[in-house]
KOLGUKOL-120931 format. One line per 2 residues: for each residue x, y, z of C-alpha. Coordinates in steps of 0.05 Angstrom, whole numbers. Example, Ala and Ser with C-alpha at 12.3 -4.5 7.8 and 13.67 -1.06 7.14 Angstrom:
// KOLGUKOL-120931
246/-90/156  273/-21/143
//
This chain:
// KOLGUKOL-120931
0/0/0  59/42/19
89/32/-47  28/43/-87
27/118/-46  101/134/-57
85/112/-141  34/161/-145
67/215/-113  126/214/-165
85/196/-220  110/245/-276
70/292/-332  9/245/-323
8/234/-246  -35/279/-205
7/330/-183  19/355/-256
-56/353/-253  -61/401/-192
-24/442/-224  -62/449/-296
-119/463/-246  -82/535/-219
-115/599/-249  -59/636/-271
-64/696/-301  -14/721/-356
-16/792/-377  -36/803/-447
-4/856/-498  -52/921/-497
-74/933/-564  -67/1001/-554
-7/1046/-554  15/1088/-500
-13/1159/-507  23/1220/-491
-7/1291/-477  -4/1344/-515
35/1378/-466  88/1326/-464
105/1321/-538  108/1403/-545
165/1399/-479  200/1347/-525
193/1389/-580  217/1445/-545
278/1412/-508  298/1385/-573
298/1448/-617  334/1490/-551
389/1440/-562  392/1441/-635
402/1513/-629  455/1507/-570
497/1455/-619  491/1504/-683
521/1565/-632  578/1512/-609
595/1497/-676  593/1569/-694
637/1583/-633  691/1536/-657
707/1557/-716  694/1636/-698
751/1623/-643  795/1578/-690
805/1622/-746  828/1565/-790
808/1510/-821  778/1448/-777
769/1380/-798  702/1344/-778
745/1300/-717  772/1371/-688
694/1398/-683  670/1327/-662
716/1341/-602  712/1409/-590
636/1405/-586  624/1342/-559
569/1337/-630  560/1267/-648
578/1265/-729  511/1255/-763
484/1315/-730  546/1359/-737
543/1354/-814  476/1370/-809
492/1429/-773  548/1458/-819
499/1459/-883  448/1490/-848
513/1541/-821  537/1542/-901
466/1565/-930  444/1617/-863
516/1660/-883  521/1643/-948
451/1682/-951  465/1738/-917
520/1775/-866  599/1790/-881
619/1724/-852  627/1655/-899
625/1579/-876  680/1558/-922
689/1484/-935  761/1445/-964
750/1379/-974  726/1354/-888
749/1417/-862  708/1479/-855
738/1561/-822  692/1607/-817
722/1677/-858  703/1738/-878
661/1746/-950  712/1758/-1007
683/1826/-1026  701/1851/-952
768/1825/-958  794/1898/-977
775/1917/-912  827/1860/-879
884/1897/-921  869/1955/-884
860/1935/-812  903/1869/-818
966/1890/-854  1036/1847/-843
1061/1911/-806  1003/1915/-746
1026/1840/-726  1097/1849/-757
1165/1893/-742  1206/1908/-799
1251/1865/-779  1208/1808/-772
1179/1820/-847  1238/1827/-877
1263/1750/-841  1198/1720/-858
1206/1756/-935  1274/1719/-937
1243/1656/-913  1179/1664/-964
1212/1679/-1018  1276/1634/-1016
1243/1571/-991  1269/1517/-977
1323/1562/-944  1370/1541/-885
1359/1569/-816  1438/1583/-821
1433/1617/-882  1379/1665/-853
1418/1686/-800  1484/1702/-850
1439/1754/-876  1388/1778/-822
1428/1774/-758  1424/1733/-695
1357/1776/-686  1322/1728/-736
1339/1672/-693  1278/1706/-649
1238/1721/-713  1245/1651/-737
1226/1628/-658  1162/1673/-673
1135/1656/-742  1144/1572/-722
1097/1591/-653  1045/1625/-705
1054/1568/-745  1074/1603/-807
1135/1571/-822  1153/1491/-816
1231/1472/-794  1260/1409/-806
1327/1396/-775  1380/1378/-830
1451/1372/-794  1469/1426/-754
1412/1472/-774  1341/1474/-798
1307/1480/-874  1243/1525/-866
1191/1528/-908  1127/1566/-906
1059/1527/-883  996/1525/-907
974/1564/-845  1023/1627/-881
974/1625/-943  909/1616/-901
943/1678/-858  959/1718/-916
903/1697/-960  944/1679/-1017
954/1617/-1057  1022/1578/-1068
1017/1615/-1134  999/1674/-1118
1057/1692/-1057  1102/1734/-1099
1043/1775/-1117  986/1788/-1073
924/1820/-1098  898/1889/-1064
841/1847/-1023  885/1802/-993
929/1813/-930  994/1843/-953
1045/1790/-949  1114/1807/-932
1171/1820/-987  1237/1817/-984
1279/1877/-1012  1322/1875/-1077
1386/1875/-1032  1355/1815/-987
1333/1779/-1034  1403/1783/-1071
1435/1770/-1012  1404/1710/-1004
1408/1680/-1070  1490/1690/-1067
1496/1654/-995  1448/1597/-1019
1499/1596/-1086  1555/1587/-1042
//
């Protein structure tokens, strides 16, 4: 009798405890056929927050390249404005037609990288206010002449015909980042940068002479530049 007890208590899928349990009301919930409503209220806040920071990216972005003053490539915005990439692109078309429209400012694009600059017909104006001698001694635009117009041209070379003053000037322009040195020996070869063109507004083409609305570039004098052609000859 015992046995026929302890059978039916482990009996398996068709015993009667599997049975007990088929027999429990459970009660599952069931998918609403409805979808969740929001208020009117709600979806103009989240219209709202969305546009304010829209508008708070665009002035980021605008900041950037305001501050920069040269070009920036997508990755330097990306982490200058914390703007993940879809959006940023977004954001620099919209920036490209709103000044391309109207104001003295331009979004200017090369290639990935964008500066913000002033319109071309304005550019007079920069030849006024922005001339090579309100950033520039003498001095320093005759060295960076030299260095323009004789390029590639040895540090040591330089100094033969500017003085150990130019080793300052030289110092200078490579802080600005208008001229690139690359050591060769006991001394340096310089060359200018594209940051000297952006600076100047002038094309690789175009250095040895500038047009009236561009920023006047330095040149070097007859004697200077004669100067330095003997010395390089030698």
């Amino acid at each position: 009798m015992e046995e026929e007890n302890s059978n039916s208590a482990s009996a398996g899928p068709t015993g009667s405890s599997f049975e007990k349990n088929e027999e429990r009301n459970i009660i599952l919930p069931t998918p609403s056929s409805q979808p969740p409503t929001i208020s009117e209220a709600t979806a103009l806040e989240i219209e709202t927050q969305f546009e304010t920071n829209e508008v708070e990216a665009q002035e980021k972005v605008e900041a950037a390249l305001f501050v920069a003053g040269r070009y920036l490539t997508l990755q330097d915005l990306i982490v200058l404005t914390d703007i993940n990439p879809i959006m940023l692109k977004s954001i620099l078309r919209d920036l490209e037609q709103k000044y391309k429209s109207r104001g003295a400012l331009r979004i200017i694009r090369r290639g990935e990288s964008y500066k913000m600059d002033i319109a071309e017909k304005y550019h007079y104006i920069i030849n006024k206010l922005a001339t090579g001698s309100a950033e520039f001694t003498k001095s320093e635009q005759e060295t960076l002449a030299i260095i323009a117009y004789k390029q590639p041209i040895k540090q040591s070379v330089v100094i033969k015909i500017r003085g150990n003053k130019s080793y300052e000037h030289i110092k200078k322009f490579r802080q600005l980042s208008l001229v690139n040195a690359k050591r060769e020996g006991h001394t340096l070869i310089l060359n200018l940068s594209e940051e000297f063109y952006e600076y100047f507004n002038v094309t690789k083409k175009e250095k040895s002479s500038p047009s009236p609305y561009q920023r006047s570039a330095p040149q070097p004098t007859s004697e200077a530049s004669h100067q330095a052609t003997a010395v390089q000859q030698n």
